[in-house]
FILO-705563 format. One record per residue (C-alpha): residue in three letters; x, y, z. Coordinates in steps of 0.1 Angstrom, whole numbers, plus 5000, padded with zeros to 4 digits. Each point is the difference from the previous one (the first is absolute). Layout:
N
AlaXYZ...
***
This chain:
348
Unk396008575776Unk498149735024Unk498850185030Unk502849825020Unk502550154980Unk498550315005Unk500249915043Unk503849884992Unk500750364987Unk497950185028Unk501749805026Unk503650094983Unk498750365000Unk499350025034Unk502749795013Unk502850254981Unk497650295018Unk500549885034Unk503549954997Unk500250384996Unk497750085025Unk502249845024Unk502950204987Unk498450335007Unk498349855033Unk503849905013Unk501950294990Unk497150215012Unk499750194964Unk496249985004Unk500250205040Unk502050244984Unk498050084971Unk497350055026Unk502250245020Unk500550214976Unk496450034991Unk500050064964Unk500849934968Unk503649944999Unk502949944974Unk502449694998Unk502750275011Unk498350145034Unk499049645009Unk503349864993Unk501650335019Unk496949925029Unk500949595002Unk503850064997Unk499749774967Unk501749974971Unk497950184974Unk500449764968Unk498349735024Unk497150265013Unk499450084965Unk499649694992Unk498049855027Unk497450294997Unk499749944961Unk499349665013Unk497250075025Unk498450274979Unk499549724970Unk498449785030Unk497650245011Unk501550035033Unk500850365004Unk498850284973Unk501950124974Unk500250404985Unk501850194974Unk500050334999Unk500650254966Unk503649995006Unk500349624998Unk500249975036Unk499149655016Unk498650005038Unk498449785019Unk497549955030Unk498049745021Unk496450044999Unk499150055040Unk498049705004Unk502349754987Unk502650175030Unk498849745028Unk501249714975Unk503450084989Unk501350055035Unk501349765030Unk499250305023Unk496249974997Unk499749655013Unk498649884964Unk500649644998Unk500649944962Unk503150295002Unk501449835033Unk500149654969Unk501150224977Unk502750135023Unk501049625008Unk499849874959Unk504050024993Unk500249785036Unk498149704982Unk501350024964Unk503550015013Unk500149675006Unk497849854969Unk502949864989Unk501349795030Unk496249935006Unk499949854961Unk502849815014Unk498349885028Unk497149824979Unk502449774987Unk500049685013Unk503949975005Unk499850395008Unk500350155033Unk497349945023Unk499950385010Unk501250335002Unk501750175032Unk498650275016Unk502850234992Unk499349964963Unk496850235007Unk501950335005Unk497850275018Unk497149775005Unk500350055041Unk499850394991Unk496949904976Unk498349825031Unk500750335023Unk498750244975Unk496849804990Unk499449955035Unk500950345018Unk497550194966Unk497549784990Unk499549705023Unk500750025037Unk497150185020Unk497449864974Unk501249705011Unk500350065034Unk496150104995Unk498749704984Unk501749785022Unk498850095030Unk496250074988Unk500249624996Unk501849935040Unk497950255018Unk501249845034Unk503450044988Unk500050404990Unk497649995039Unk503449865013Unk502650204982Unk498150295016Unk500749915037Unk503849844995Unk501049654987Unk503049894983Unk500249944961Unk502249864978Unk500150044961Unk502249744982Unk501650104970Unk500050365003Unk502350164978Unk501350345009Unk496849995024Unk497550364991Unk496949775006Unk501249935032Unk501050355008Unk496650074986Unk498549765023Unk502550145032Unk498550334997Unk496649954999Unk500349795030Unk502150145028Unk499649775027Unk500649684978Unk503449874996Unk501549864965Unk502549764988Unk501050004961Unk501749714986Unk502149964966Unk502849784988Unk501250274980Unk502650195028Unk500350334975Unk495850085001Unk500149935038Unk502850255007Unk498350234979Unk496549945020Unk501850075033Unk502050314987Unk496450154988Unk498149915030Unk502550195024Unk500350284976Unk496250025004Unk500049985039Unk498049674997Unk500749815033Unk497549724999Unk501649814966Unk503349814995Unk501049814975Unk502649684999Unk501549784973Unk498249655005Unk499149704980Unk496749895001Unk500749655000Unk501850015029Unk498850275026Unk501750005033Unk499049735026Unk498950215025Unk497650194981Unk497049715005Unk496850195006Unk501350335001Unk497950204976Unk496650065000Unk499950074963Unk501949914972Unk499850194961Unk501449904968Unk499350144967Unk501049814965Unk502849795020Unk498449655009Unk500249934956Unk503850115001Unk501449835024Unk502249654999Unk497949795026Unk496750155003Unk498649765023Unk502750045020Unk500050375003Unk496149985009Unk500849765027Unk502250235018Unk497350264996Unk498549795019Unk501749915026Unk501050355008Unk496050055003Unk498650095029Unk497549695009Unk497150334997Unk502350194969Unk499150084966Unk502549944964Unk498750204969Unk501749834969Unk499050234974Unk500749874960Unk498650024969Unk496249894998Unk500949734971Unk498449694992Unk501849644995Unk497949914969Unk501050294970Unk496349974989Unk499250215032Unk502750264995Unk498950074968Unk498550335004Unk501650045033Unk501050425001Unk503049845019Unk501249714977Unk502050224976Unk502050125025Unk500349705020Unk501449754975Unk502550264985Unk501550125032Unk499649625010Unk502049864964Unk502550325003Unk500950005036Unk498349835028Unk500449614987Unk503450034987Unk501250175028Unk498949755024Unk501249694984Unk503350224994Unk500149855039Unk498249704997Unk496950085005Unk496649874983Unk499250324981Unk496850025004Unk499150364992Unk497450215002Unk497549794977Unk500749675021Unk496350055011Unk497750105035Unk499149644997Unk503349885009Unk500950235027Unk497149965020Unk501249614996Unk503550085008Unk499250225033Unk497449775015Unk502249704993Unk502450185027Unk497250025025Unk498750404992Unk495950065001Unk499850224968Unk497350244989Unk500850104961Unk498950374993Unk500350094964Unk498550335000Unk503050204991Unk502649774998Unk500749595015Unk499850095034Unk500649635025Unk498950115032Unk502049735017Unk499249865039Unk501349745022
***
């Protein structure tokens, strides 16, 4: 067997793997199993999960033979099984880990495979619509609220100190394309006498934002259905700062959406357009920690979707290069930090 064979059967291996993991990450087989705190049988689990117990058995057999969770038999013949406590943190959505929040979101992308197979064909479809991608909204909440929004928050503002010195005595921010709007709750919180304004297209995530934020007694945040493309008139230099994460790439007129940004600017305000720190030429994404995930979620979702709407799709891997292009081509200083992620510090 040629040692690429040997990757093929690996990468077969592990694929088949994850599809399970995401099974017992989704169904929450793996937080239950770790509720219960010891070994357990396919019965108690499936009596715990409120699961059929011909599928638990199965599943378990199937995770055991990966060398996910252990595997014992007693002298009676009796199968249980158990998660070894440091591989816990992994196999839950709970503890923030990033690679079962992808696990959790799997079935999302490989739903549509085959409309997206479709979609490479030159007399195919040019995309996919967004309602295609069932639960991916709920996918964004849960990765954020878990595992990305106050590290982001973090980074972000280490690299705008003037803008964190600002949020601290009271200005007004606006985050475009914020989905059911936890970062921005986040960001509410932490900073009383500033006053938010979150911003989606999607009307369901936005009623869902403002439902949360009054059930959490946060007074400083709304949230309002709005296309970035078109932001009201009146809105020219109202904000003093402006925050989008992993948007700029998915929307149908980019340069047009950052030219709003910019005229709702302040003349002394600050946009953070955060995206993923990608290269233009391949050759310097090769051993990128970020490519792998770029140009998948890029090939699944991000490019189809936008030219579902006639957009450019230029996805995640379209390159820093390009952007930085793009945005002072509208008239934006930029500073480029790539310390965590591509963070365009954008000025007038």
């Amino acid at each position: 067997m040629s040692a690429f064979s040997e990757r093929m059967n690996q990468i077969k291996k592990e694929t088949f793997v994850g599809l399970g993991i995401s099974v017992g990450i989704r169904l929450r087989l793996f937080d239950a199993m770790a509720q219960m705190d010891r070994p357990v049988t396919a019965t108690e689990l499936a009596t715990k999960t409120k699961c059929k117990e011909r599928y638990i058995q199965q599943w378990l057999g199937f995770m055991a033979c990966s060398d996910i969770i252990n595997f014992e038999e007693d002298d009676s013949g009796e199968e249980k099984f158990s998660i070894p406590n440091d591989r816990l943190p992994h196999l839950s959505t709970d503890t923030g880990d990033s690679n079962a929040m992808w696990m959790y979101g799997l079935p999302i992308l490989t739903g549509v495979q085959c409309q997206l197979e479709s979609c490479f064909q030159k007399e195919g479809p040019n995309g996919i619509p967004h309602e295609s991608y069932g639960g991916f909204n709920e996918f964004l909440d849960l990765y954020g609220r878990y595992g990305y929004a106050e590290k982001l928050i973090e980074n972000t503002l280490m690299e705008v100190p003037d803008v964190a010195k600002q949020l601290e005595g009271g200005i007004l921010m606006c985050e475009i394309g914020c989905g059911t709007g936890f970062l921005l709750q986040t960001m509410a919180k932490k900073y009383p006498r500033s006053q938010f304004l979150g911003l989606d297209i999607a009307a369901r995530a936005i009623d869902s934002a403002n439902k949360e934020a009054r059930e959490n007694g946060i007074k400083n945040v709304q949230f309002e259905v709005h296309d970035a493309h078109k932001l009201p008139s009146d809105w020219t230099e109202k904000f003093n700062y402006v925050f989008l994460t992993d948007v700029i790439h998915d929307v149908p007129d980019p340069k047009k959406v950052l030219q709003e940004i910019k005229r709702v600017l302040k003349p002394a305000g600050t946009a953070s357009i955060q995206d993923f720190p990608l290269r233009r030429r391949v050759a310097d994404n090769l051993k990128s920690p970020s490519a792998n995930t770029g140009y998948l979620v890029g090939m699944f979702y991000c490019i189809p979707a936008c030219m579902n709407y006639g957009g450019p799709g230029y996805g995640p891997a379209w390159g820093v290069e390009n952007w930085v292009e793009v945005m002072k081509d509208v008239g934006f200083n930029v500073k480029l930090c790539m310390e965590n992620s591509a963070h365009f510090v954008c000025s007038k």
